[in-house]
N, C-alpha and C positions, 0 to 999 in steps of 0.2 A: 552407484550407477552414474549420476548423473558428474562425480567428481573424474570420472571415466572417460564421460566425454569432454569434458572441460578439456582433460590433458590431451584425447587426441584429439582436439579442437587446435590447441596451441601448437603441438608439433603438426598439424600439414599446415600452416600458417607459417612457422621456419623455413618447414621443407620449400614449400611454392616459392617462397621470396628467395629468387638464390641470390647469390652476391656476382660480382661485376666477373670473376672469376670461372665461374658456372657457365654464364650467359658468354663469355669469350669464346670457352673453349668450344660453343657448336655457333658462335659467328661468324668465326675465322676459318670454318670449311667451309672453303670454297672451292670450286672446279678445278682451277688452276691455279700459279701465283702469279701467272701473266693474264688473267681472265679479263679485269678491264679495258687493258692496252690491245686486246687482240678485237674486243666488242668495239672499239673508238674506231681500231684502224676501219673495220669493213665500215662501220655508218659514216667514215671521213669519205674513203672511197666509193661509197656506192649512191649517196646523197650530193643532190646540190645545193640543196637550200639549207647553210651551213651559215653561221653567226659567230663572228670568233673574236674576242676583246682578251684585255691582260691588266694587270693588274702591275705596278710595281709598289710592293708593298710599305718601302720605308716613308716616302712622300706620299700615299696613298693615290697614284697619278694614274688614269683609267687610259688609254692608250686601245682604238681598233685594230683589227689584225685583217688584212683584205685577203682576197685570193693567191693573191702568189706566197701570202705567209704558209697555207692551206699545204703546197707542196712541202713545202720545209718541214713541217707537220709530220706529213708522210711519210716523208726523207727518214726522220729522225725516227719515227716509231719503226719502220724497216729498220733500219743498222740495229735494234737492241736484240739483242741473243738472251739465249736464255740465262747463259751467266750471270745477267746483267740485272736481272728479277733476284727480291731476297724472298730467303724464305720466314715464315713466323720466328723463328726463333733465333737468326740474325739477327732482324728487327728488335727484338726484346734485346738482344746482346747490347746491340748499340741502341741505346736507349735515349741517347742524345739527339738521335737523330726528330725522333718522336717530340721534343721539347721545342727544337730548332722554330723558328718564324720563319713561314717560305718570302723569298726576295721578290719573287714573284709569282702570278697566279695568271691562268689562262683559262678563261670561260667558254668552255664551247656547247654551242646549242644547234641540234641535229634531230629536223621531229618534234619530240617529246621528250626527246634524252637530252640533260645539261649533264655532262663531262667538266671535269675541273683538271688541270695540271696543276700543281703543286711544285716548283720549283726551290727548293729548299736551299740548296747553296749549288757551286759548282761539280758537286761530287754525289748530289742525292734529288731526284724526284718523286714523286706520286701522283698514280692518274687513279681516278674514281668517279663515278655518279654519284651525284646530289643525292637521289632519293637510294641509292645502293646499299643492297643487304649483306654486303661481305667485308670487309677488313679493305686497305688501298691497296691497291700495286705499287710495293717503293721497289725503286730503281738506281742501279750503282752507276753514274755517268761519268764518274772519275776518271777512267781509262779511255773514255773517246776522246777523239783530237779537238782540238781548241774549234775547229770549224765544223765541227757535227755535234760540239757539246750545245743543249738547249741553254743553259744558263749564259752561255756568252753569245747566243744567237737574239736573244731577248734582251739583254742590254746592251747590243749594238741597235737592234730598234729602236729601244729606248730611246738612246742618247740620241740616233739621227732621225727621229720626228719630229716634231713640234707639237708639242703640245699646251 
């Protein structure tokens, strides 16, 4: 009897402990695969009291972002289509993307929501909440033009502020 409960002692101790596997596949349903980007845009527009810094990552060089960055912001999160959201299993396809170091990073704090961008290279971002329970929004920026791509909008600040 009691070697009985031993054993299903040990298997629901297996079972409950799932592996990183298990716990993905009910992380990563989320509502949409634009669900971050679409929650940023309304608390960009519908808030004013908005705190927005960046990050570039290879110098580690903190850099404000004022109000008129705020449109650009907007700008850019309008022009993305839906194309431009990957889904889970793109993301797993390219799997370098996940590895990559973002170039840089943009902090934005709205409320009680901190909002991160993720700038990964010219051709890839991700927007997410800090405390957020879903998987990021990666984004293919590759095809927008040089003047609505974020990655070269952020290292033209870059270079022309002083920091």
């Amino acid at each position: 009897m009691k070697s009985r409960l031993v054993i299903i002692l040990i298997i629901a101790i297996f079972i409950s402990s799932c592996s990183t596997k298990v716990l993905n596949r009910f992380y990563n349903l989320k509502p949409s695969k634009f669900y971050y980007t679409t929650k940023l845009k309304k608390d960009i527009i519908f808030n004013d009291e908005i705190k927005m810094n960046s990050i570039e990552t290879n110098f580690y060089k903190r850099f404000t972002l004022d109000s008129d960055n705020r449109g650009e912001i907007i700008r850019f999160i309008s022009l993305l289509k839906d194309e431009h959201f990957l889904e889970i299993y793109e993301i797993k396809e390219k799997s370098d993307i996940e590895d990559k170091k973002s170039q840089f990073k943009i902090n934005i704090d709205i409320n009680k929501n901190k909002y991160c961008i993720e700038v990964i290279d010219e051709s890839y971002i991700k927007i997410f909440l800090w405390d957020g329970k879903y998987v990021e929004d990666y984004i293919k920026i590759e095809d927008l033009p040089m003047g609505e791509n974020l990655f070269y909008y952020l290292k033209y600040i870059y270079l022309t502020k002083k920091i």
